[in-house]
MARTORGU-18484 format. One record per residue: residue number from 1; y, z, x of N, C-alpha, C in turn. Coordinates in steps of 0.02 Angstrom, whole numbers. Example, Ala and Ser with C-alpha at 12.3 -4.5 7.8 and 13.67 -1.06 7.14 Angstrom:
BEGIN
num, n.v, n.w, n.u, ca.v, ca.w, ca.u, c.v, c.w, c.u
1, -284, 390, 660, -225, 390, 615, -165, 390, 660
2, -112, 354, 642, -53, 357, 684, 2, 394, 645
***
This chain:
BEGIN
num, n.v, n.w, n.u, ca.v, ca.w, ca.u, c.v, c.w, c.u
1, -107, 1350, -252, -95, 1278, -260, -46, 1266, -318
2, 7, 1220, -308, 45, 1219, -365, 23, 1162, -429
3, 57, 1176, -485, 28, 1165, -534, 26, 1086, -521
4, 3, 1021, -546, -6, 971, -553, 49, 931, -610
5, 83, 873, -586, 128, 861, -649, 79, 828, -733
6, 130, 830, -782, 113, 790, -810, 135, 728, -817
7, 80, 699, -856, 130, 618, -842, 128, 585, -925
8, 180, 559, -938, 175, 540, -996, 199, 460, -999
9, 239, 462, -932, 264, 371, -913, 195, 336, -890
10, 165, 363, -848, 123, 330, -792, 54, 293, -849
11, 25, 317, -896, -21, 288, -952, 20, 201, -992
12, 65, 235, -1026, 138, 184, -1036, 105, 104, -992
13, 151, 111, -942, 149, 82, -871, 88, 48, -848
14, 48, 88, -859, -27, 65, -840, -40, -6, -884
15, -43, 14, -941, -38, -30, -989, -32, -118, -991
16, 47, -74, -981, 93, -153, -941, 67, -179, -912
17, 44, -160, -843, 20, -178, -779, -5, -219, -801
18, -85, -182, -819, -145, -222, -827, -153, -290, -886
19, -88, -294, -932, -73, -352, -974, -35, -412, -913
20, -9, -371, -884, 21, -431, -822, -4, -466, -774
21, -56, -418, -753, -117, -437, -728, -171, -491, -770
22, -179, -465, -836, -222, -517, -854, -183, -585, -889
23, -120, -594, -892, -78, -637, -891, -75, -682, -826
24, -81, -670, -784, -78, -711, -735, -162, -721, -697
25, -202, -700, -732, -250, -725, -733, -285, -704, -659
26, -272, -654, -639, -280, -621, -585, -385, -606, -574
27, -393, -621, -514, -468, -623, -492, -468, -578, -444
28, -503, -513, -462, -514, -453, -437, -574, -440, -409
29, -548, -414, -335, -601, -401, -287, -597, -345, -259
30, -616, -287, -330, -585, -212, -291, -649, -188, -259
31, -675, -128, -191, -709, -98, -177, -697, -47, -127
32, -757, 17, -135, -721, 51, -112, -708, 114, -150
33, -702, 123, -205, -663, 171, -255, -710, 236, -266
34, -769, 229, -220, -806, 285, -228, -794, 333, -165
35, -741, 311, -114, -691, 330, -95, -624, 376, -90
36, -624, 380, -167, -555, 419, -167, -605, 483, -200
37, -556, 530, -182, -588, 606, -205, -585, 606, -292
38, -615, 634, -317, -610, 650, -405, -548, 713, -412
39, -560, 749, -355, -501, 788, -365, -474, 802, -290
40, -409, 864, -291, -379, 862, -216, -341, 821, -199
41, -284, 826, -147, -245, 787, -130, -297, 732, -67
42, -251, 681, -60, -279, 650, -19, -191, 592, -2
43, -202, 562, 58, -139, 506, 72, -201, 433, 55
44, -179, 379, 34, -178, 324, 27, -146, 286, 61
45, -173, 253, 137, -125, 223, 186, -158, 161, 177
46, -100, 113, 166, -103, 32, 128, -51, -14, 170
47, -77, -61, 178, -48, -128, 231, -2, -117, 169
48, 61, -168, 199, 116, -191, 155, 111, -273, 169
49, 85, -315, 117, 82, -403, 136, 140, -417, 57
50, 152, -392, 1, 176, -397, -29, 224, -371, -94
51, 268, -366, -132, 294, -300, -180, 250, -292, -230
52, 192, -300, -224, 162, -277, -294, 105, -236, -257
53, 99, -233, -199, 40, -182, -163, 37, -138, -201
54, 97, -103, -221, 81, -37, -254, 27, -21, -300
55, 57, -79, -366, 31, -77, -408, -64, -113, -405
56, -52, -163, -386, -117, -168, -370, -169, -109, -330
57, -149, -57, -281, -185, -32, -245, -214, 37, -295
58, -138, 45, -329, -152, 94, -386, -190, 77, -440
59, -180, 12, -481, -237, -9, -520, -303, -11, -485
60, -322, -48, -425, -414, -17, -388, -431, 68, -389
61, -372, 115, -402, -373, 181, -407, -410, 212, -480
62, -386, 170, -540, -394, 174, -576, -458, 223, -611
63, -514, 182, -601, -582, 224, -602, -608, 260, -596
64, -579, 309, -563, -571, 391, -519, -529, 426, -590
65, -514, 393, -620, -450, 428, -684, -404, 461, -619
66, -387, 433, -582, -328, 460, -539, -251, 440, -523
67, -191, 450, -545, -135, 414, -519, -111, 447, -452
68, -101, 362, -432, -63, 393, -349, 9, 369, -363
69, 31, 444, -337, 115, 454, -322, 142, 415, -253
70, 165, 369, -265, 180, 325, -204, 249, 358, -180
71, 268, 325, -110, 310, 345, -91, 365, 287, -78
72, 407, 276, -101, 458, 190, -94, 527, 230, -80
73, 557, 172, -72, 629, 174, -46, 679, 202, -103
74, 728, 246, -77, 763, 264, -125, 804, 214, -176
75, 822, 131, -146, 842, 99, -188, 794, 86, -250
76, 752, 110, -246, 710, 66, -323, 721, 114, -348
77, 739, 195, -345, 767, 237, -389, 829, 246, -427
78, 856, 207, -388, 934, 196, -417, 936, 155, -456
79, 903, 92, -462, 891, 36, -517, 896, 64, -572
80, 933, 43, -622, 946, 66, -686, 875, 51, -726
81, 825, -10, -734, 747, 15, -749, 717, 64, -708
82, 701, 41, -664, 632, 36, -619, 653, 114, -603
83, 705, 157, -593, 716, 205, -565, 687, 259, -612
84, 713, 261, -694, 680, 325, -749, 615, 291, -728
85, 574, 250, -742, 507, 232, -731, 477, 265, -654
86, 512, 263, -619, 476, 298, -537, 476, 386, -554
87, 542, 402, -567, 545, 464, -589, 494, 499, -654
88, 513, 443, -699, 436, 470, -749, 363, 465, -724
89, 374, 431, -663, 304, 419, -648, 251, 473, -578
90, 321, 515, -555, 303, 558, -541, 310, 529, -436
91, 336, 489, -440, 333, 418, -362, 392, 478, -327
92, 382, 469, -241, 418, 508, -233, 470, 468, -181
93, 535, 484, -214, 584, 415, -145, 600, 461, -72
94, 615, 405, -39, 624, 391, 19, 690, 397, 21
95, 726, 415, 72, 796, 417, 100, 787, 391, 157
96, 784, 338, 201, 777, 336, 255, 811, 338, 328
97, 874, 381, 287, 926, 418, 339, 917, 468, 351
98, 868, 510, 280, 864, 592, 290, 795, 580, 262
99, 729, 603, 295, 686, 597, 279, 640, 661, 254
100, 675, 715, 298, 636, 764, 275, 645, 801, 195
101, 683, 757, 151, 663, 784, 89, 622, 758, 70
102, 607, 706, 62, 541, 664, 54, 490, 692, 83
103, 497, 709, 138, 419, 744, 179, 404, 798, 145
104, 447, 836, 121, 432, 913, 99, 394, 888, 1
105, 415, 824, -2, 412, 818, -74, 343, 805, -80
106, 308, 754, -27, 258, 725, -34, 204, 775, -11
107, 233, 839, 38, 188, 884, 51, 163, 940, 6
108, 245, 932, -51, 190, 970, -101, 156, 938, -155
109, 176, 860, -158, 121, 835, -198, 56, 849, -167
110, 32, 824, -94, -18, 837, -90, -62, 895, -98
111, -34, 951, -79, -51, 1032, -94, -73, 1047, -143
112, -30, 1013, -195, -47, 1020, -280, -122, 981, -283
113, -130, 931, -238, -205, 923, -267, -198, 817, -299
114, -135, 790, -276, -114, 732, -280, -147, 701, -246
115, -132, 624, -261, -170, 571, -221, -85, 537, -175
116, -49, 532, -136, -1, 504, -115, -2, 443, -85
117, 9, 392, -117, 29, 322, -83, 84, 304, -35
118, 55, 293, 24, 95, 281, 80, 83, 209, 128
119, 144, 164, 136, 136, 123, 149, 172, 142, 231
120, 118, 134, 270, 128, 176, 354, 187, 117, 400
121, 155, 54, 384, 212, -4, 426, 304, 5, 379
122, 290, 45, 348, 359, 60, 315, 392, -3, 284
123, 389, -77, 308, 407, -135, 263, 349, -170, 260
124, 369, -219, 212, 330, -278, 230, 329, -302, 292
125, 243, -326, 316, 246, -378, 359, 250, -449, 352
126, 311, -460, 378, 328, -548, 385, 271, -604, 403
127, 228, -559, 452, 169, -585, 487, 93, -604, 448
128, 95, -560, 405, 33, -531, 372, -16, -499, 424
129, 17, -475, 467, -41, -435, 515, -18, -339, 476
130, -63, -317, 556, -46, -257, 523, 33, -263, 583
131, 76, -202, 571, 128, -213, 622, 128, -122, 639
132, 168, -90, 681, 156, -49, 723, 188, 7, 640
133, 138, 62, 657, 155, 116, 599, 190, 184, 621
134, 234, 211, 570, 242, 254, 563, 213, 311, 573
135, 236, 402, 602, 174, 421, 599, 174, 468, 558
136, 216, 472, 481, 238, 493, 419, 191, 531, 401
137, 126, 485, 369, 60, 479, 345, 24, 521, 402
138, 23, 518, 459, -36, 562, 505, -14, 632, 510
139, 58, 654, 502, 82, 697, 494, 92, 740, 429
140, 79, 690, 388, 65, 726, 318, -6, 746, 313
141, -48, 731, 342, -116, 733, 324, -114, 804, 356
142, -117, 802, 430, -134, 846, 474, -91, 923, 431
143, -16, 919, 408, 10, 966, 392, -24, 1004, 327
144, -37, 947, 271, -68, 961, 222, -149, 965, 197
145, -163, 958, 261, -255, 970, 271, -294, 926, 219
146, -265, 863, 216, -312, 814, 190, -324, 754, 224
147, -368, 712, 197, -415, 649, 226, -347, 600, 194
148, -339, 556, 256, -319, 492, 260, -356, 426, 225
149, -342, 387, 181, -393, 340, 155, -363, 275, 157
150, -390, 236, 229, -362, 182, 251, -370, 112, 188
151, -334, 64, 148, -320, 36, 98, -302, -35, 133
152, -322, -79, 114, -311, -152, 117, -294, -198, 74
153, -258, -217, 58, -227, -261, 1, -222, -320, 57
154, -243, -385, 2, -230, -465, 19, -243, -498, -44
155, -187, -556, -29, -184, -607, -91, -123, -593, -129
156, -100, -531, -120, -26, -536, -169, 33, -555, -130
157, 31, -567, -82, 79, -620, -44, 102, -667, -57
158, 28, -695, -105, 37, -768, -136, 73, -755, -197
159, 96, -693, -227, 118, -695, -274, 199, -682, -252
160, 231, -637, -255, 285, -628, -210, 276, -571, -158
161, 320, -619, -124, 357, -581, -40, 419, -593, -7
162, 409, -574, 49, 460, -606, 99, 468, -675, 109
163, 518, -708, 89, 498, -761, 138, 462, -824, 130
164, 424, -818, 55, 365, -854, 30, 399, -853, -47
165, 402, -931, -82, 420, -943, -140, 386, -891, -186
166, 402, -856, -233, 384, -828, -310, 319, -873, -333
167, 274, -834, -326, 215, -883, -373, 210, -830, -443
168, 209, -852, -510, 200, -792, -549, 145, -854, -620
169, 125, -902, -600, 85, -962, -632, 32, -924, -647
170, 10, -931, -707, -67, -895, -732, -130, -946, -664
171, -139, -933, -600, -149, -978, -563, -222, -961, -552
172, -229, -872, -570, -311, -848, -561, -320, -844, -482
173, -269, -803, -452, -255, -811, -377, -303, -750, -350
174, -345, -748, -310, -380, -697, -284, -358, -643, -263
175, -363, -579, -286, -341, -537, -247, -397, -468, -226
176, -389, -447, -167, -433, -413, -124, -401, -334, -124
177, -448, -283, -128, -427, -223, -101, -500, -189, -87
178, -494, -164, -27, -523, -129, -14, -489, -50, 19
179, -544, -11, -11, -525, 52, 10, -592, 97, 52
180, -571, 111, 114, -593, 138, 161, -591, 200, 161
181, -649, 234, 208, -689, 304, 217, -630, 338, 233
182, -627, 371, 202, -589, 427, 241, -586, 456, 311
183, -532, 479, 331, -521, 500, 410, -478, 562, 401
184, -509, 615, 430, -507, 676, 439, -449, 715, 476
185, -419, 733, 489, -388, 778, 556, -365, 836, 533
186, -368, 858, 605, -346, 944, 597, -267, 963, 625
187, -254, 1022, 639, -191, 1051, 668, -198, 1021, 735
188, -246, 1017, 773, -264, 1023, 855, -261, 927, 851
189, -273, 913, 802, -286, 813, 811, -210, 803, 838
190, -224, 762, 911, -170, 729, 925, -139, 669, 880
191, -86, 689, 868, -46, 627, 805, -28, 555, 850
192, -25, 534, 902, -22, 484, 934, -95, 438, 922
193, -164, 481, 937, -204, 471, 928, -231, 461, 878
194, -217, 495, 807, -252, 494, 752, -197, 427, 725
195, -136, 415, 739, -102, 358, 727, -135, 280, 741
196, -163, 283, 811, -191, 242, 839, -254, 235, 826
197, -289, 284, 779, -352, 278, 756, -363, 219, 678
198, -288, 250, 650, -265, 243, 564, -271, 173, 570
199, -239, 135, 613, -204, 64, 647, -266, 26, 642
200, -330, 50, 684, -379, 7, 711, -404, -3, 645
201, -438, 37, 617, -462, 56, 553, -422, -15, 488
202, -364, -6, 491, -339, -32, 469, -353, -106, 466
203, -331, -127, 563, -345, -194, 580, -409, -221, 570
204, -461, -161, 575, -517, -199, 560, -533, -235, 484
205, -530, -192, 457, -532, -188, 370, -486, -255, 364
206, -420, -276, 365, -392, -340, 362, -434, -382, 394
207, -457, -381, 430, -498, -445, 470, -546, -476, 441
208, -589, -407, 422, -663, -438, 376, -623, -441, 290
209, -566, -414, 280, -542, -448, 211, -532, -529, 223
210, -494, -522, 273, -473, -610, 283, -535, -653, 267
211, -585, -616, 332, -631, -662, 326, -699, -677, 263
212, -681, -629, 205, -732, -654, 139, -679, -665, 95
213, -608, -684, 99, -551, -706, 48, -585, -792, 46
214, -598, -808, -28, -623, -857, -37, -579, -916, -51
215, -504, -912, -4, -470, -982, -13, -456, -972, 49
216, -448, -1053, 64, -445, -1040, 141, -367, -1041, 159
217, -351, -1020, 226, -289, -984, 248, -261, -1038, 275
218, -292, -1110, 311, -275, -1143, 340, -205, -1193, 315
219, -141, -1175, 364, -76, -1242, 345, -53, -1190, 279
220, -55, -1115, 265, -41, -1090, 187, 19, -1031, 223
221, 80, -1052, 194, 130, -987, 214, 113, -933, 212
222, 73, -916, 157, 68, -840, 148, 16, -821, 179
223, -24, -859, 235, -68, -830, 287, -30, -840, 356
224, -67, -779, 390, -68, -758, 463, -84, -821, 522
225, -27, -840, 564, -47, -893, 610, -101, -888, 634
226, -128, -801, 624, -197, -818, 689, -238, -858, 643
227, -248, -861, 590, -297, -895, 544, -276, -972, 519
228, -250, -996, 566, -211, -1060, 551, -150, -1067, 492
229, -130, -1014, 478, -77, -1022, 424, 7, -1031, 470
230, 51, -1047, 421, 107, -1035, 433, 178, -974, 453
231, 126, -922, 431, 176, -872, 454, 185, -875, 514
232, 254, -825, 519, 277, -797, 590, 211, -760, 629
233, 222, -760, 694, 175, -720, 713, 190, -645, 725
234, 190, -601, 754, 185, -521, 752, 259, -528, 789
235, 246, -575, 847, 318, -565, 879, 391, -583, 868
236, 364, -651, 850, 412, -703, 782, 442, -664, 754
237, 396, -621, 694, 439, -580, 638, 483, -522, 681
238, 456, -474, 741, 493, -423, 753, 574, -463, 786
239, 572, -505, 807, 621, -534, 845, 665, -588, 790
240, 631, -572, 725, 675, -619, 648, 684, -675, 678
241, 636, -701, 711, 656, -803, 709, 622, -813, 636
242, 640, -883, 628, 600, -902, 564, 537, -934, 565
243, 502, -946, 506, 439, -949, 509, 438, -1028, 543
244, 369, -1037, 566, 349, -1109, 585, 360, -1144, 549
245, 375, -1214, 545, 372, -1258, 481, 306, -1271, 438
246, 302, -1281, 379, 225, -1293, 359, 213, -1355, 350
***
């Protein structure tokens, strides 16, 4: 197994976070965290509803004393901040013309015994549903012989996204994560199937998030039409019309 990095940014960082977090007055509804392994690699597969998933999904990580090495787009590496900060932080980018350096990168994080954050719908959803995934994550698991740990983030939508004004108001806005049982596969697991397993898992876990999120969704942009909100619907967003009026 290869050696494990060190980290000397990612503590730093943490820091920040959690002052930004309690700056905006953030209402935390993490569960779940007895979930992630204490040690060993494992993938972290997380809806995408907004740009701060990361950090939020990684702060519910917290308690495990574990950092997860996410996986993002090569532009946030190039950013003259945000890029030494991904790199000090040990995050592994994305090329999404050439992917297999990234695959080989994240396969030996996991080997080493990492936690890897992977966001499977590859963007944000416009919709706030789940939208059709990648099969990046089922293929990393199966290659690297670890458990999949299906992740739900809601409520930071309301903070920024797609599409939906910047809220950054000390407003005490709810936010939800849950983190789900792990899911297993082997060499012989069909990846179509274990894809289509990741998905359900997924959809379910959003559903019963929706349904104990204690503000209601109804006439609110940053919720899902099926729940009376304003977003696009699943098909809306793939076909880029714009959202309903609110």
């Amino acid at each position: 197994m290869a050696k494990k990095q060190r980290d000397l940014v990612y503590p730093a960082v943490v820091i920040f976070i959690k002052s930004f977090w309690k700056y905006l007055k953030l209402k935390f509804d993490f569960a779940g965290v007895e979930n992630i392994p204490t040690d060993g690699g494992a993938i972290l597969a997380i809806n995408h509803v907004g740009y701060l998933d990361f950090a939020l999904s990684g702060t519910a990580v917290l308690p495990v004393k574990r950092y997860v090495r996410f996986m993002a787009k090569q532009e946030i590496f190039a950013h003259w901040l945000a890029g030494p900060l991904m790199r000090g932080m040990h995050h592994i980018s994305v090329d999404r013309s050439a992917g297999s350096a990234s695959f080989v990168a994240a396969m030996r994080a996991l080997r080493a015994g990492e936690i890897v954050g992977i966001f499977p719908e590859a963007t944000i959803s416009k919709s706030f549903e789940i939208k059709e995934l990648k099969s990046g994550a089922v293929r990393l698991a199966i290659g690297a012989g670890v458990p999949i740990i299906p992740t739900i983030v809601w409520g930071s939508q309301r903070i920024i996204t797609k599409g939906v004004p910047k809220n950054f108001k000390r407003a005490g806005t709810p936010i939800t994560v849950r983190i789900g049982t792990p899911l297993y596969f082997t060499r012989e697991s069909n990846v179509e199937e274990a894809e289509n397993l990741l998905k359900s898992k997924l959809v379910e876990m959003l559903n019963q998030v929706q349904s104990q999120y204690p503000d209601s969704h109804q006439g609110k942009r940053w919720a899902p039409a099926r729940l009376g909100g304003t977003a696009p619907t699943l098909e809306e967003a793939q076909n880029q019309t714009g959202p309903k009026p609110a």
